[in-house]
LUMTIDO-957914 format. One record per residue: residue number from 1; y, z, x of N, C-alpha, C in turn. Coordinates in steps of 0.02 Angstrom, whole numbers, plus 50000, padded with zeros to 5 digits. Each point is the difference from the previous one (the first is absolute). Example, Ala and Ser with C-alpha at 12.3 -4.5 7.8 and 13.67 -1.06 7.14 Angstrom:
num_n_yy_n_zz_n_xx_ca_yy_ca_zz_ca_xx_c_yy_c_zz_c_xx
1_49716_50390_50660_50059_50000_49955_50060_50000_50045
2_50053_49964_49982_50059_50003_50042_50055_50037_49961
***
This chain:
num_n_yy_n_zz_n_xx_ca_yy_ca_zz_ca_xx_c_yy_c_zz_c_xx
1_49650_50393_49926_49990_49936_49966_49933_49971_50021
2_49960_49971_49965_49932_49977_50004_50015_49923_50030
3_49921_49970_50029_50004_49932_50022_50065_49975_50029
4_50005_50062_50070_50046_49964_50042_50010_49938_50035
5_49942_49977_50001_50015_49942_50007_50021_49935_49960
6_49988_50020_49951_50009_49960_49925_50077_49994_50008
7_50050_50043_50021_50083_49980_49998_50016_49983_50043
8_50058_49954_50005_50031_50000_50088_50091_49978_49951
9_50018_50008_50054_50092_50001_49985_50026_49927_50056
10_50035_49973_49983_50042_49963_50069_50077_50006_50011
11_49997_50011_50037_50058_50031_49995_50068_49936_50035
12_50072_49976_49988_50026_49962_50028_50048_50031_50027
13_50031_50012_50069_50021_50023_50041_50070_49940_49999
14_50057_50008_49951_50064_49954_50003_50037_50013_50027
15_49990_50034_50085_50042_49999_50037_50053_49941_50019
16_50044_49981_50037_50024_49935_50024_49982_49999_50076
17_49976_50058_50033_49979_49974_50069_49928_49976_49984
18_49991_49954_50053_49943_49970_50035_49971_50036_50041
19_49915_49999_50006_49962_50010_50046_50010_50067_49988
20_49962_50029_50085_49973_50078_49983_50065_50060_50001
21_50073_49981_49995_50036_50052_50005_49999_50040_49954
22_50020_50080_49996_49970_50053_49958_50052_49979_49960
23_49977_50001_49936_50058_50024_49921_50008_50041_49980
24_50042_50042_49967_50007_50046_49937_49951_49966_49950
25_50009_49956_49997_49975_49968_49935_49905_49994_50012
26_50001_50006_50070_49910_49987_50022_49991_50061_49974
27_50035_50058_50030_49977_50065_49991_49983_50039_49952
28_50046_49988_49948_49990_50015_49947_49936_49958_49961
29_50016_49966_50002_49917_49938_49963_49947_50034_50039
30_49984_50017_50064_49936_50023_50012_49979_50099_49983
31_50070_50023_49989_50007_50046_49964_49962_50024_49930
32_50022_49945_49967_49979_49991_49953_49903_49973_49998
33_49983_49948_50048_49936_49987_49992_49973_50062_50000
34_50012_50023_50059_49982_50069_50032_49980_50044_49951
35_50047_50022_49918_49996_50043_49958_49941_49951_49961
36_49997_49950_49989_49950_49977_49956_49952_49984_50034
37_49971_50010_50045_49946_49985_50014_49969_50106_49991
38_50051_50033_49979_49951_50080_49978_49977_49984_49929
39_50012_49931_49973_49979_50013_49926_49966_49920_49994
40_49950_49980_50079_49963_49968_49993_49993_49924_50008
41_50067_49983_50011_50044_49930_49991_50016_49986_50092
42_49956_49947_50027_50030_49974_50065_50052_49939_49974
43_50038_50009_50046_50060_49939_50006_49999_49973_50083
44_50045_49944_49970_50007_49980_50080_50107_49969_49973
45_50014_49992_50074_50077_49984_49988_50013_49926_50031
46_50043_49964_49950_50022_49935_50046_50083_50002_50024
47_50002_49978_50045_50065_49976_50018_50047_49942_49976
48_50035_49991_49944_50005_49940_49970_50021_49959_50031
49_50047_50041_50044_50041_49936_50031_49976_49978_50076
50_49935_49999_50033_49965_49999_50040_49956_49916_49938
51_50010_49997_49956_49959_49932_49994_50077_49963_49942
52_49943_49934_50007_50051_49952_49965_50003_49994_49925
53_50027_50018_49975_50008_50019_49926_50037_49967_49976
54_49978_49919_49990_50074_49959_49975_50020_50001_49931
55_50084_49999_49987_50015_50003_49927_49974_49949_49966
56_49998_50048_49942_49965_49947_49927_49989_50059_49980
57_49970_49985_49945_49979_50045_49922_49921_49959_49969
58_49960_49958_50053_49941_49975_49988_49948_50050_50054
59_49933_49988_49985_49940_50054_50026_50001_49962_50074
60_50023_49938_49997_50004_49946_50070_50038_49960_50014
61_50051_50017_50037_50059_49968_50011_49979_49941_50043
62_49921_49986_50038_49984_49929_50037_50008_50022_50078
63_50023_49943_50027_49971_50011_50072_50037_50058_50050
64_49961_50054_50025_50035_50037_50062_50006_50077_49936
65_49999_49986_49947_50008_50065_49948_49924_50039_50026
66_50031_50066_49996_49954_50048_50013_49968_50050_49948
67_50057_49985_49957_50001_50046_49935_49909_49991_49963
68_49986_49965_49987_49937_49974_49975_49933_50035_50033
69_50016_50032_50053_49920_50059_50039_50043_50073_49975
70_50061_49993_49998_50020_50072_49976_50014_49991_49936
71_50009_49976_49945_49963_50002_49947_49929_50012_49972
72_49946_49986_50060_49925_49995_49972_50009_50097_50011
73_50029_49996_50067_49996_50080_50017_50040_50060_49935
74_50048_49975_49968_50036_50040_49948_49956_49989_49946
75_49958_49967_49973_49945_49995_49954_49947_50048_50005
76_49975_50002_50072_49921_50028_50005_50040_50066_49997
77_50060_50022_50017_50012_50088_50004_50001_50026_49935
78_49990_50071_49989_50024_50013_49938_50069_50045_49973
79_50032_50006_50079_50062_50011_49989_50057_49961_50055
80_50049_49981_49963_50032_49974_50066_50084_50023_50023
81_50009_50012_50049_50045_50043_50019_50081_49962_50029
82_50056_50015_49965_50054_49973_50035_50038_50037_50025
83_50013_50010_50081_50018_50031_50050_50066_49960_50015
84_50052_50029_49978_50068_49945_50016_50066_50059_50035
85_50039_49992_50021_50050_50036_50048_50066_49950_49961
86_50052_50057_49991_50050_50007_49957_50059_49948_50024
87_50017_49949_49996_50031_49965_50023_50067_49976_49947
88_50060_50016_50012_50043_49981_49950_49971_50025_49947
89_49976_50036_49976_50005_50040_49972_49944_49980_49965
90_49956_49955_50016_49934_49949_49945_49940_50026_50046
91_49943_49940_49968_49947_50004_50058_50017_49950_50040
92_49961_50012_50062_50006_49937_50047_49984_49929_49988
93_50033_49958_50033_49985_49934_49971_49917_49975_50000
94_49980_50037_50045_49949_49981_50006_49942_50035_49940
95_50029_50053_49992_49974_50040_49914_50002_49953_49956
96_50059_49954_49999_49991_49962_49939_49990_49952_50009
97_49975_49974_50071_49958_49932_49997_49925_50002_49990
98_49971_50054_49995_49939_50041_49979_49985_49991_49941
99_50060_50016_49957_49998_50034_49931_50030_49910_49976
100_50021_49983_50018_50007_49910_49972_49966_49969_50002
101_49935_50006_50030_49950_49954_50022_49950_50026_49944
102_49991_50063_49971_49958_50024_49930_50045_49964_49957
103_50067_49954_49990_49997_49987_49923_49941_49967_49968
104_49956_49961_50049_49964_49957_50001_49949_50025_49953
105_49991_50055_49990_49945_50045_49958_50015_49972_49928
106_50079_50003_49977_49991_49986_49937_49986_49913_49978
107_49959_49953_50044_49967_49944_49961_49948_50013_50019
108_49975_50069_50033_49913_49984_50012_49959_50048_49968
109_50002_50000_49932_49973_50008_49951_49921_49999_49976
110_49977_50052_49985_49932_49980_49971_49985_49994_49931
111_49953_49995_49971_49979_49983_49937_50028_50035_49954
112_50026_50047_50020_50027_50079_49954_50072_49999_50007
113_50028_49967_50039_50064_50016_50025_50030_50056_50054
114_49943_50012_50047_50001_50050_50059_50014_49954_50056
115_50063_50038_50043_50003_49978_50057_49966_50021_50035
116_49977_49969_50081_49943_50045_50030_50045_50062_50030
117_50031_49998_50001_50030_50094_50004_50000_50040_49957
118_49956_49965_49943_49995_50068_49961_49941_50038_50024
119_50022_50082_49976_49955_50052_50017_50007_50024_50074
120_50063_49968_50017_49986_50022_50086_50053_50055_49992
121_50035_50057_50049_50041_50020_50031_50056_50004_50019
122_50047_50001_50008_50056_49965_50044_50057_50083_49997
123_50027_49994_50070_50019_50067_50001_50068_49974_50083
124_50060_50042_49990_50035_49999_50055_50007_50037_50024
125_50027_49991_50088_50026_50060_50051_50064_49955_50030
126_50034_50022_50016_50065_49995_50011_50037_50045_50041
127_50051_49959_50035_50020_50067_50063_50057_49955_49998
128_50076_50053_50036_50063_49958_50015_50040_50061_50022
129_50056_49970_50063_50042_50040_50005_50062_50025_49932
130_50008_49973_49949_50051_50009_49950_49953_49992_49905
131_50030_50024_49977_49992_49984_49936_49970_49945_49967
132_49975_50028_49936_49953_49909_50009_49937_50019_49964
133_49978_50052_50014_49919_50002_49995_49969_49991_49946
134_50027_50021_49937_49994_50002_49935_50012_49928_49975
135_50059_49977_50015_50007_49901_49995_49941_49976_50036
136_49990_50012_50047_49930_49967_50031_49933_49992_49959
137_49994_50073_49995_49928_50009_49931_50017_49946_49944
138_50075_50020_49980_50004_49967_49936_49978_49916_50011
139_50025_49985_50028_50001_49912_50026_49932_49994_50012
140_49950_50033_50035_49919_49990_50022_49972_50015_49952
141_50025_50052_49949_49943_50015_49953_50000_49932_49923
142_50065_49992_49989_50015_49943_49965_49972_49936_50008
143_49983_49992_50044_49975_49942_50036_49934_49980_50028
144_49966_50065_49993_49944_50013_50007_49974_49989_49930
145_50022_50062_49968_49995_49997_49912_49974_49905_49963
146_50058_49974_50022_50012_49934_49972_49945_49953_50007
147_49955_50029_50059_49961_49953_50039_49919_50026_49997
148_50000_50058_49941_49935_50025_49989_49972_50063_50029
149_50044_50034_50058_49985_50055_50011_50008_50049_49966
150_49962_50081_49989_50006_50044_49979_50029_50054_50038
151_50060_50048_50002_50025_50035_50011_49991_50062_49989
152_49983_50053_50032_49971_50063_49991_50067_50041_49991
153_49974_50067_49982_50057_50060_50003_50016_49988_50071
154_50070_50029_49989_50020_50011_50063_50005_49952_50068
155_49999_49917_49970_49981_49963_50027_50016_49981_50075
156_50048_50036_50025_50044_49979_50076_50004_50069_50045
157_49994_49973_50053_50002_50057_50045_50085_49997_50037
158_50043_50028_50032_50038_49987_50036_50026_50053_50074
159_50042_49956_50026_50054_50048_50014_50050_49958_50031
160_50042_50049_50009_50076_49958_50010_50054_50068_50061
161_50014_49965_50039_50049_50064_50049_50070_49986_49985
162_50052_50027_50053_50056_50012_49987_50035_49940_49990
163_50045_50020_49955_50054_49912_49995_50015_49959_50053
164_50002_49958_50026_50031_49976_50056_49974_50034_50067
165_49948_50044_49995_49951_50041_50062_49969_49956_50045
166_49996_50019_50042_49941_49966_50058_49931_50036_49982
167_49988_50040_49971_49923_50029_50009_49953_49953_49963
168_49963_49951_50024_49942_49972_49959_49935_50045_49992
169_49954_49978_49956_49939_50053_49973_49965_50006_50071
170_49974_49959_50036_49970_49984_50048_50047_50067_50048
171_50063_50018_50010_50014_50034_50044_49994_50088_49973
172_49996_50020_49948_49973_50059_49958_49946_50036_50067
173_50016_50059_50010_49947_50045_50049_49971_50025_49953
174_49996_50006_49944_49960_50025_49933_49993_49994_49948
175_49959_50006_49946_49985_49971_49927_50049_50012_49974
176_50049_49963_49961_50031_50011_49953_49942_50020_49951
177_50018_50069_49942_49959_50038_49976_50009_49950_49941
178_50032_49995_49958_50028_49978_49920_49959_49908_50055
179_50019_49983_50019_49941_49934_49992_49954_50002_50012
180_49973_50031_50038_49926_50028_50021_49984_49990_49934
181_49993_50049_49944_49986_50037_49941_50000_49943_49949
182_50059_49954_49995_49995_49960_49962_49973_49899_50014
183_49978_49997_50078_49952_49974_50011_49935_50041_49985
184_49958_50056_50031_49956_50019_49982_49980_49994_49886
185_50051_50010_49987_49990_49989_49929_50007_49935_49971
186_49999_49953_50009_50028_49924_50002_49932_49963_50022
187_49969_50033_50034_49940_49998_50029_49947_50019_49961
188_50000_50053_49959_49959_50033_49963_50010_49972_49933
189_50031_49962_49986_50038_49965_49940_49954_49948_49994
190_50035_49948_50052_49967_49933_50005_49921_49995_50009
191_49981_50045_50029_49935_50023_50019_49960_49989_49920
192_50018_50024_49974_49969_50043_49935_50013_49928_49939
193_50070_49978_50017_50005_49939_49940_49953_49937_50030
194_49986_49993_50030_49942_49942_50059_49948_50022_49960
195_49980_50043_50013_49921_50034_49967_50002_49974_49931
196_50039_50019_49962_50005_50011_49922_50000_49908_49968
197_50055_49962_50060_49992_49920_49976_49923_49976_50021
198_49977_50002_50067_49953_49988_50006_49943_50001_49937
199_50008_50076_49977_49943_50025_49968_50024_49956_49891
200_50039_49996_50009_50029_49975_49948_50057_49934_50020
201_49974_49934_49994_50047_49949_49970_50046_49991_49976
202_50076_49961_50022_50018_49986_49947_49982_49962_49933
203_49995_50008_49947_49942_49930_49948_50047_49930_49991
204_50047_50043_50030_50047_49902_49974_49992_49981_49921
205_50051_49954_49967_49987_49968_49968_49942_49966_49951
206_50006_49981_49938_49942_49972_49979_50041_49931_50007
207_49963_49940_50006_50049_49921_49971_49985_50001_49942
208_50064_49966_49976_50042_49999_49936_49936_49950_49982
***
């Protein structure tokens, strides 16, 4: 991919721990940077629940809200990444205090009727001890969709261990092969649809 520096990814890390303890859910998200940065694209990862992200569905919920510097940051990227761990069977709450805070996209409108997420990216990874993974995509990609992102082939990476197992991803002595393969391609996906919006606009609307 050309003008590597021209892309970058951000990636949100919806773990529920705080601070520097390791995740499944870290691991996989830097997994994933890891594969896109071979097709030119730096990312960086946040910890969501390491800042204050107060509810609402506005760009600025007011005093002590944090959301408003990680918004400027989900703008300047050109792809943005939701890293959530399988909880009851959804994303984490904190996945969808992420993804509630973009409804805000649909009143900020430009002359055409483009939200500023149009033309960007948006892509999931997902990890859980049980079932789930496929509801997860579904719920992030829907929601993403709604809010102006574009969704590539193959849009989610995962994995998921035994029912009711103790093994988290983080404890794996080796690559699971089948996610390896379908992060590395997820990667090569998003990679390639970034380029193509960049290089082409959405045109939006004419007014009536």
């Amino acid at each position: 991919m050309n003008d590597v520096a021209a892309f970058t990814a951000l990636a949100f890390n919806c773990t529920l721990k705080r601070g520097d303890e390791n995740s499944s859910t870290g691991k996989l998200v830097g997994e994933l940077l890891d594969a896109l940065k071979r097709y030119g694209v730096n990312g960086t990862a946040v910890r969501a629940a390491d800042h204050n992200i107060l509810p609402g569905v506005t760009s600025d919920e007011g005093e002590g809200d944090e959301w408003p510097a990680l918004r400027t940051k989900i703008l300047a990227a050109d792809i943005l990444i939701i890293g959530t761990p399988i909880w009851l069977g959804q994303p984490s709450s904190v996945a969808k205090r992420v993804l509630e805070r973009m409804d805000a996209f649909l009143e900020e409108t430009d002359g055409r009727g483009r939200m500023p997420s149009f033309g960007k990216v948006a892509i999931a990874a997902v990890v859980g001890n049980e079932d789930g993974a496929h509801r997860c995509h579904a719920d992030i990609f829907q929601a993403l969709n709604d809010v102006g992102f574009t969704i590539p082939a193959g849009g989610g990476t995962y994995w998921v261990g035994e029912a009711m197992g103790s093994v988290d991803y983080t404890n794996l002595t080796r690559p699971h092969d089948k996610t390896v393969q379908t992060t590395r391609m997820l990667a090569a996906n998003a990679a390639h649809l970034a380029k193509v919006l960049k290089a082409s606009r959405y045109p939006g609307m004419d007014a009536e």
